[in-house]
Every structure is written in structure tokens, then in C-alpha cells.
N, C-alpha and C positions, 0 to 999 in steps of 0.2 A: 649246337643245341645244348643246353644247358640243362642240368638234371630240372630245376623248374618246370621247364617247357615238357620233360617228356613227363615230368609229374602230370601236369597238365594234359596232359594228350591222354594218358593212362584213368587219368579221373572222367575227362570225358567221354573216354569210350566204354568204361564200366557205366556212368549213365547212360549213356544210349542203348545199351543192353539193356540194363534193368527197365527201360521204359519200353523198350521191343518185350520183356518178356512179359511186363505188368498190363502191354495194352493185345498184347496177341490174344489171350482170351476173352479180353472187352470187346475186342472186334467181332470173332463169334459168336458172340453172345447177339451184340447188335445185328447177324445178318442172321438168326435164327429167330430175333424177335420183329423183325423185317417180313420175314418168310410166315411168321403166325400171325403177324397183321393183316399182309397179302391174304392167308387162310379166312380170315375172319373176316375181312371184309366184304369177298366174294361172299362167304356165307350168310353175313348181312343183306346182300345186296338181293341173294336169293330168297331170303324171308321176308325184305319189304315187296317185292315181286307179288308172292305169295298174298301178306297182306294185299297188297292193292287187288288181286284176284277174289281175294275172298269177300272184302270191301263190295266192289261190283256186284257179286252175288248175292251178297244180304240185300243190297239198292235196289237190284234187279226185283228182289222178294218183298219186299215191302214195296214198293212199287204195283206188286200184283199183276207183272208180266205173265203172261200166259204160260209160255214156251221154259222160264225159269222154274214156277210151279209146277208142270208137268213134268220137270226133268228130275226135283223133286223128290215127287209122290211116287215116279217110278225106280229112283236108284235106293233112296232111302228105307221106302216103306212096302214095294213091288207090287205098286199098283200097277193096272194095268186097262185099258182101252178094252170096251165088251167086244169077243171076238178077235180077242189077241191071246195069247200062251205065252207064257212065262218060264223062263230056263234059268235055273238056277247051277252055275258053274263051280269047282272047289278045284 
């Protein structure tokens, strides 16, 4: 081996160092912004849930479903069926 070659060998293995240390925190970085997409998306996927739930219930009420109305005037506003009692819980 000739001092070239170990020149050689000595430069390559300082960059492959400095690319192990420059990409060690890029990779972090990428499975922590992995891990808060995973977060968000689930959390998306429970807010369009959500909406579609809520969607139904305006349709259901403009509609003038009976059974939607009635549920209603009783969770909202406490009304209530003549000859029925009302409990209000805290």
C-alpha cells in the first residue's frame, strides 16, 4: 500500500463519518415527523368521522325526522313528554 491508498482510505472513512453524523439527526427528525403525521392523521380521520356524524344529523333535522327532533328538544332544550320528569344530573 502506498501512502496514496492509505490517504485514500483515511479520506474515505472521515466522510463516511461525517455523513453518519450529519444524517443521524436527519433520520430522527424524519421518524419523529413520521410518528406526528401517524398522530394527525388518525386525528383527522376522527374529525371527518365526526363530521359525517354530525352531517347526518343536520339531514336527519332538516329532513323533519320525528325521532331526531324529539331527541332534540329533549337533550338541548329539556323538554319533555306530558307525564314524564326531568333529572337534571352535575
Amino acid at each position: 500500500m502506498t501512502f496514496r491508498d492509505i490517504l485514500l482510505i483515511i479520506v474515505c472513512l472521515l466522510m463516511f463519518g461525517a455523513a453518519f453524523v450529519w444524517l443521524t439527526p436527519a433520520l430522527s427528525d424524519i421518524r419523529n415527523l413520521q410518528e406526528e403525521l401517524h398522530t394527525l392523521q388518525m386525528k383527522h380521520e376522527a374529525q371527518e368521522q365526526e363530521v359525517a356524524q354530525l352531517q347526518k344529523e343536520i339531514d336527519d333535522l332538516r329532513s323533519g325526522k320525528p325521532q331526531a327532533v324529539e331527541r332534540v328538544a329533549r337533550e338541548k332544550f329539556g323538554y319533555c313528554r306530558p307525564g314524564e320528569e326531568v333529572f337534571h344530573f352535575e
